[in-house]
TORKOL-4160 file (C-alpha; in steps of 0.2 Angstrom, whole numbers, padded with zeros to 4 digits, m for minus):
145
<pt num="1" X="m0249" Y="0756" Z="m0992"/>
<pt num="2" X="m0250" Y="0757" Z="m0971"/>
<pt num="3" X="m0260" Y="0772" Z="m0965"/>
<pt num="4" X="m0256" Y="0775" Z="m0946"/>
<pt num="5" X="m0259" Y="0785" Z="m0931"/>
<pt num="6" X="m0247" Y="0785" Z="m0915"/>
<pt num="7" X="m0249" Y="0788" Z="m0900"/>
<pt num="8" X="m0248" Y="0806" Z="m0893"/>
<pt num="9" X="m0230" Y="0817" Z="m0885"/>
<pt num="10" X="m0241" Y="0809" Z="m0869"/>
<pt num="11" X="m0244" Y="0793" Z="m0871"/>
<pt num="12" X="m0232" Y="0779" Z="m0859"/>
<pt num="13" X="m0216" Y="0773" Z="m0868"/>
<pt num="14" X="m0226" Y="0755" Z="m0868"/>
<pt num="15" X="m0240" Y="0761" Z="m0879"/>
<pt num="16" X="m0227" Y="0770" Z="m0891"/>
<pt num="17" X="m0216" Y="0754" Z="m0890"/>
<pt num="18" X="m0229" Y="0742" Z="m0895"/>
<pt num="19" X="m0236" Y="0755" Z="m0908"/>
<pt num="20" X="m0219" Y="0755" Z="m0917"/>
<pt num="21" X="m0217" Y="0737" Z="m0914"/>
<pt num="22" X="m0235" Y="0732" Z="m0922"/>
<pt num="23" X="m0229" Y="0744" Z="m0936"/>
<pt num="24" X="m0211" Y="0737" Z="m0939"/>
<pt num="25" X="m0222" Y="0720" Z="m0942"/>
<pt num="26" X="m0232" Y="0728" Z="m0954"/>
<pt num="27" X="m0216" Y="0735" Z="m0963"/>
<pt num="28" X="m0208" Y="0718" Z="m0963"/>
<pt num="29" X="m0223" Y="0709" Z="m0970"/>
<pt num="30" X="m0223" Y="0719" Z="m0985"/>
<pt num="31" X="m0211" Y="0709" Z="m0997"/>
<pt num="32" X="m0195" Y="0719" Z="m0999"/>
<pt num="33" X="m0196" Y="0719" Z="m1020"/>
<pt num="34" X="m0214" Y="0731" Z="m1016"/>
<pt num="35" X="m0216" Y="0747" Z="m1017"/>
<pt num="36" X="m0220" Y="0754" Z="m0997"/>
<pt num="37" X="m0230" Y="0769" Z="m0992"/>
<pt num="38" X="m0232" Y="0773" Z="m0973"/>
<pt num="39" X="m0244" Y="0787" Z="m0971"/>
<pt num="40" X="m0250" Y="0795" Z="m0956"/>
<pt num="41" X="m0251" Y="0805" Z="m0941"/>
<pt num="42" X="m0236" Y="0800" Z="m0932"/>
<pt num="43" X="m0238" Y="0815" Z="m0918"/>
<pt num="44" X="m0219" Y="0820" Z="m0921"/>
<pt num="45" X="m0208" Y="0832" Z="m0924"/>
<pt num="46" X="m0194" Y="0827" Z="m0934"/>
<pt num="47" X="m0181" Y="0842" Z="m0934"/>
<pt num="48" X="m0170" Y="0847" Z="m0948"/>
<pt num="49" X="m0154" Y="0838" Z="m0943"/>
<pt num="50" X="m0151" Y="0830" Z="m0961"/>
<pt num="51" X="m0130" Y="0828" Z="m0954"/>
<pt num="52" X="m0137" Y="0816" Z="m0939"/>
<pt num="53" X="m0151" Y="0809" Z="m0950"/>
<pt num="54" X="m0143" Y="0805" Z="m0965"/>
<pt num="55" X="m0155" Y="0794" Z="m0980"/>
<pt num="56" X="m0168" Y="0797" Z="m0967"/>
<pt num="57" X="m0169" Y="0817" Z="m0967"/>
<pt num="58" X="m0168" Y="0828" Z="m0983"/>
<pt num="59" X="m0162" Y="0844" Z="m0981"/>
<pt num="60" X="m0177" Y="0856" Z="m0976"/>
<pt num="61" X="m0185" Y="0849" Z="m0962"/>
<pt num="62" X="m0195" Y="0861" Z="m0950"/>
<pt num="63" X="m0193" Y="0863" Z="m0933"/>
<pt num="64" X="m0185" Y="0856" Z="m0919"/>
<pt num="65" X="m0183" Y="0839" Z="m0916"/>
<pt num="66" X="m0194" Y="0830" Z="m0900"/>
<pt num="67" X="m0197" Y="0811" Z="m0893"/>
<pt num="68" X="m0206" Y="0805" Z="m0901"/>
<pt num="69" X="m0198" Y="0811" Z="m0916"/>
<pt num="70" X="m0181" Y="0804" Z="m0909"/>
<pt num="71" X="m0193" Y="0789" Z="m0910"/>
<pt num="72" X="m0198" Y="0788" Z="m0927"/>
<pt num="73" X="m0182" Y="0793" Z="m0935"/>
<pt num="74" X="m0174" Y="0778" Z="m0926"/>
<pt num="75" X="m0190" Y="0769" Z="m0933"/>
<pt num="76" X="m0185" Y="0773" Z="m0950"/>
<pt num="77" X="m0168" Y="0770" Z="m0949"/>
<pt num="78" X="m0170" Y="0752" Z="m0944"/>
<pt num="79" X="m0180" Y="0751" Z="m0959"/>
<pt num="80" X="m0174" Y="0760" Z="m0972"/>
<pt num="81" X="m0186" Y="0771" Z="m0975"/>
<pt num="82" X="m0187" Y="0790" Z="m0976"/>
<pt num="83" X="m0195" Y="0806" Z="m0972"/>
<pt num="84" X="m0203" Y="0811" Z="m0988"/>
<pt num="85" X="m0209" Y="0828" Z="m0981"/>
<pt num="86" X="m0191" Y="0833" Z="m0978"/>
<pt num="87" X="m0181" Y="0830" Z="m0995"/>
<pt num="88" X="m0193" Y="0844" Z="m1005"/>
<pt num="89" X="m0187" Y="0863" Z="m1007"/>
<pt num="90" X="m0204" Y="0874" Z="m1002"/>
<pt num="91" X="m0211" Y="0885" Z="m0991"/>
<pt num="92" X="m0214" Y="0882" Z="m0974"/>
<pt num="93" X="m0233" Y="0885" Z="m0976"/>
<pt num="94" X="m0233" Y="0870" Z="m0989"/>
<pt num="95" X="m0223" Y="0859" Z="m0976"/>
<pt num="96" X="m0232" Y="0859" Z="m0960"/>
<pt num="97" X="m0247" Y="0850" Z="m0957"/>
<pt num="98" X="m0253" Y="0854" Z="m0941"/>
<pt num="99" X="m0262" Y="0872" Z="m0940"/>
<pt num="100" X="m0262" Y="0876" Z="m0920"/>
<pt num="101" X="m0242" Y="0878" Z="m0920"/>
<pt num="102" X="m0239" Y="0875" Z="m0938"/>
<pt num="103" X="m0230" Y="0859" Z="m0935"/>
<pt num="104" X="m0226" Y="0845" Z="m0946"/>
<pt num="105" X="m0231" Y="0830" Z="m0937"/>
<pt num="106" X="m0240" Y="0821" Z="m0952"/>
<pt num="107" X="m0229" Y="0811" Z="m0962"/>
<pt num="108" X="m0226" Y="0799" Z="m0979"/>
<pt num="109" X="m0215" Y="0787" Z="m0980"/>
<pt num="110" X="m0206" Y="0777" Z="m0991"/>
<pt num="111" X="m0191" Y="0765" Z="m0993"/>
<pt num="112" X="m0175" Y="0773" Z="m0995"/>
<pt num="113" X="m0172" Y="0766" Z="m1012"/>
<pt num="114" X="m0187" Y="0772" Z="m1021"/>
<pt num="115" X="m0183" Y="0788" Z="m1017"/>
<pt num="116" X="m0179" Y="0793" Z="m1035"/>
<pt num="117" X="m0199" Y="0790" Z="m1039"/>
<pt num="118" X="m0204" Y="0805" Z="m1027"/>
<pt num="119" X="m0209" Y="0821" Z="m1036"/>
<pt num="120" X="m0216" Y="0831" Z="m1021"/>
<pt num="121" X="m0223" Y="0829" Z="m1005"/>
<pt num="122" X="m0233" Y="0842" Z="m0996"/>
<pt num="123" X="m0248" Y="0850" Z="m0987"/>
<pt num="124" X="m0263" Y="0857" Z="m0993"/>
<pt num="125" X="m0280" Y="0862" Z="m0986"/>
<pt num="126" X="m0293" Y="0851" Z="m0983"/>
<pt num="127" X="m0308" Y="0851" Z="m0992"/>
<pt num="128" X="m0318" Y="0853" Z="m0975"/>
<pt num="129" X="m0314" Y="0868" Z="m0963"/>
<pt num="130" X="m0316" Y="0860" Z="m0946"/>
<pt num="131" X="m0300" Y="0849" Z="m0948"/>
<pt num="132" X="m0286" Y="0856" Z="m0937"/>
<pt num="133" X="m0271" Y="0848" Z="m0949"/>
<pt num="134" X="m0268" Y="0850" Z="m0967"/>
<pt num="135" X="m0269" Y="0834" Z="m0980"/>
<pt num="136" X="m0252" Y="0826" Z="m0984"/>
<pt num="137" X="m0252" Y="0822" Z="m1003"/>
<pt num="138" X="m0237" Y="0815" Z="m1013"/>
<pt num="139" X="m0235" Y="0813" Z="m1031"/>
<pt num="140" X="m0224" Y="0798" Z="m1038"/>
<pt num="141" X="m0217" Y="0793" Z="m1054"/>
<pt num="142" X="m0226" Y="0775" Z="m1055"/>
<pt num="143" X="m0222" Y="0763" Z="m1070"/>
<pt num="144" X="m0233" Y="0748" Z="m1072"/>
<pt num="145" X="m0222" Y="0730" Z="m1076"/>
């Protein structure tokens, strides 16, 4: 499991690079045959084009797409991994983490091929009021060997 925040929509193409980059290692450390969970605030918007995005995006995406989730979908595409928060058929209200625009922005992760252990991924309310984005949580189908 990797817990993660990027950098922000303003941040310099270096500090996004070498955030991606130090992840990218993280990904690669974690022997392929394990099972991998990225988590976190990846300050993106990933878009709904499921047709350009295909095994990374599911079909019901939110939004429009920006940079740094142009970014991030390349990201996961070089590692075979994909958006978790995209392939579940809910409301938007259940999909979109960040409460100022009602974006999704926050994200779960896993490697394409252990797809078929996702049950659901989506937001829910904090247990504290002061937070301005809503919790991520996933539920997997987990079998112990």
């Amino acid at each position: 499991m990797i817990s993660c925040y990027a950098p922000t929509l303003g941040a310099t193409f270096e500090e996004k690079s070498l955030f991606y980059g130090q992840l990218g290692d993280a990904v690669c450390s974690t022997p392929h045959n394990h099972q991998l969970f990225v988590l976190g605030d990846f300050n993106a918007r990933v878009g709904k084009d499921h047709i350009l995005w295909p095994k990374v995006l599911g079909r019901n995406g939110v939004g429009r797409k920006n940079s740094n989730g142009t970014m991030l979908l390349e990201f996961c595409t070089e590692h075979n991994l994909v958006v978790t928060n995209t392939v579940f058929q809910q409301a938007d209200r259940k999909k979109t983490s960040w409460k100022r625009h009602w974006h999704l922005i926050d994200y779960i992760l896993i490697r394409q091929r252990d797809l078929r252990l996702a049950r659901l991924t989506k937001a829910v309310r904090a247990s504290t009021m002061w937070s301005d984005h809503r919790l991520i949580k996933m539920s997997v189908f987990l079998t112990v060997k």
